[in-house]
Steps between C-alpha positions, in 0.01 A plus 500: 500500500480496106438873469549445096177214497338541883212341376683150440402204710781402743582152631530544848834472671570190654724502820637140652328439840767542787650211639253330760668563836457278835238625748656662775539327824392564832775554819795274578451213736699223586748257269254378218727143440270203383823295572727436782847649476826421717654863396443860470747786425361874451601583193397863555356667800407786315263323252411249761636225230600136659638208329432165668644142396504149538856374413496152422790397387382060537231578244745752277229756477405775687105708621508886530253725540549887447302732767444828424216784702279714293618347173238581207731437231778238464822365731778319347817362628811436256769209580839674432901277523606689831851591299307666284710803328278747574440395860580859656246619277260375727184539242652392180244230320756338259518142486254356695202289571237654570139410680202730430125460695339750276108580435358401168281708319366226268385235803443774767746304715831517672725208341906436553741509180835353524768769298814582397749783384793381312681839423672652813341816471151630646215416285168340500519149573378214252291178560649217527468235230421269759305588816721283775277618775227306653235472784437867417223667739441881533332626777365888514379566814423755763734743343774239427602320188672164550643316208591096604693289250774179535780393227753328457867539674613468136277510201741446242385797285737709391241793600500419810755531785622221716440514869760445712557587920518856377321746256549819434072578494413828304164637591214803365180532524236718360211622745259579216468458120533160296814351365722620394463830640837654640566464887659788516758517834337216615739262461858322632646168577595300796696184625345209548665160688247286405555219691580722846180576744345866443246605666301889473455474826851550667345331820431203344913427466668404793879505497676479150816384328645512154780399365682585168600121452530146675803587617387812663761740419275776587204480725246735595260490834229725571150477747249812572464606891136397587347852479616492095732828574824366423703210345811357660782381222799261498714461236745206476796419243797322419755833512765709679366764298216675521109410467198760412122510457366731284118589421397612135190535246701432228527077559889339359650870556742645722338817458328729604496324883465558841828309618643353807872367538681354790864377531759407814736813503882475567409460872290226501187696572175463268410827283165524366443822244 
């Protein structure tokens, strides 16, 4: 208030309008996929987020779609080298390529943005130059938000990541507010073996091998019991040492992990620890 001249006209203040925001969706229902996928991993229980793919290596490209439940904001995953220095840092952003189904406050519409982040630190990504990503289709749902693209095995962008057998896949999501609003915890990374069957359904897989290499020098085996309650291993290698299995959240680390190690002792007999 002017208190000197209160009798002076005022412009009014003008505020910006807040950002238009989705309209919320109803319950969850079933997978909302317009397209047929051979894969599935759950990328996180906890936020009910699933990655499936199509790997299709004959063609050099590959078709994703990113699955998330009660999703009102955006999803993104990020394509990371799985060597990647800060790997035990399990959330770190840094130099990656990044994927973004985000809503749009200018169209009123969900759309897909292919991104990067050069720097290897955590910071907001950046849109690619070039979008590399195509066949784009977002679907929003019965309470679930499902983002379907396809590209190439290898783009040849430098702001993009090549896609081998394996990718270290960084994930967030934000449940509400428009891009790029912080996820918060939300977040992580996973492997991914592209070209090896995955399925979110556990019952779906009968009996499976893998291998480190052609020539096998360590193998792994492992099936689920028909009631889902266990899983039987094997491990096989090349050795008169020892082999181990270990279990972590924190993918291309040795630590922290829930470990098993066998070995023959001096005796001949088998010790499992």
């Amino acid at each position: 208030v002017d208190f000197m001249n209160a009798s002076a006209p005022k412009a009014p203040v003008a505020f910006p309008p807040p950002p238009l925001l989705p309209p919320p969706m109803s319950q969850p229902s079933p997978p909302a996929t317009q397209r047929t996928y051979e894969n599935c991993m759950i990328v996180d229980s906890i936020q009910d987020f699933k990655l499936r793919w199509n790997f299709l290596p004959e063609e050099g490209r590959i078709e994703m779609a990113m699955e998330k439940t009660g999703a009102d904001g955006w999803i993104s995953i990020g394509l990371q080298d799985t060597r990647h220095v800060d790997v035990v840092n399990q959330n770190e952003m840094g130099q990656a390529d990044y994927i973004v189904a985000h809503f749009l406050s200018s169209t009123s519409e969900y759309d897909i943005t292919d991104m990067h982040l050069d720097a290897d630190t955590n910071a907001r990504p950046s849109e690619d130059a070039v979008q590399n990503i195509d066949s784009k289709l977002v679907t929003r749902l019965d309470g679930r938000l499902v983002a379907e693209f396809g590209r190439m095995l290898d783009t040849r962008d430098s702001q993009d990541k090549m896609i081998g057998l394996e990718s270290k896949v960084l994930w967030g999501v934000k449940s509400s507010g428009v891009w790029p609003a912080y996820h918060g915890e939300t977040r992580g990374s996973v492997a991914v073996f592209w070209s090896q069957p995955s399925s979110c359904d556990p019952a779906e897989v009968g009996p499976t091998t893998w291998c480190n290499s052609a020539s096998k020098d360590f193998c792994l085996d492992w099936s689920f019991n028909p009631e889902m309650t266990t899983i039987d291993f094997k491990l096989t290698g090349k050795t008169t040492g020892t082999l181990a299995l270990g279990f972590t959240d924190a993918p291309g680390s040795m630590y922290p992990a829930d470990n098993m190690i066998c070995w023959v002792g001096g005796d001949g007999a088998g010790v499992l620890k």
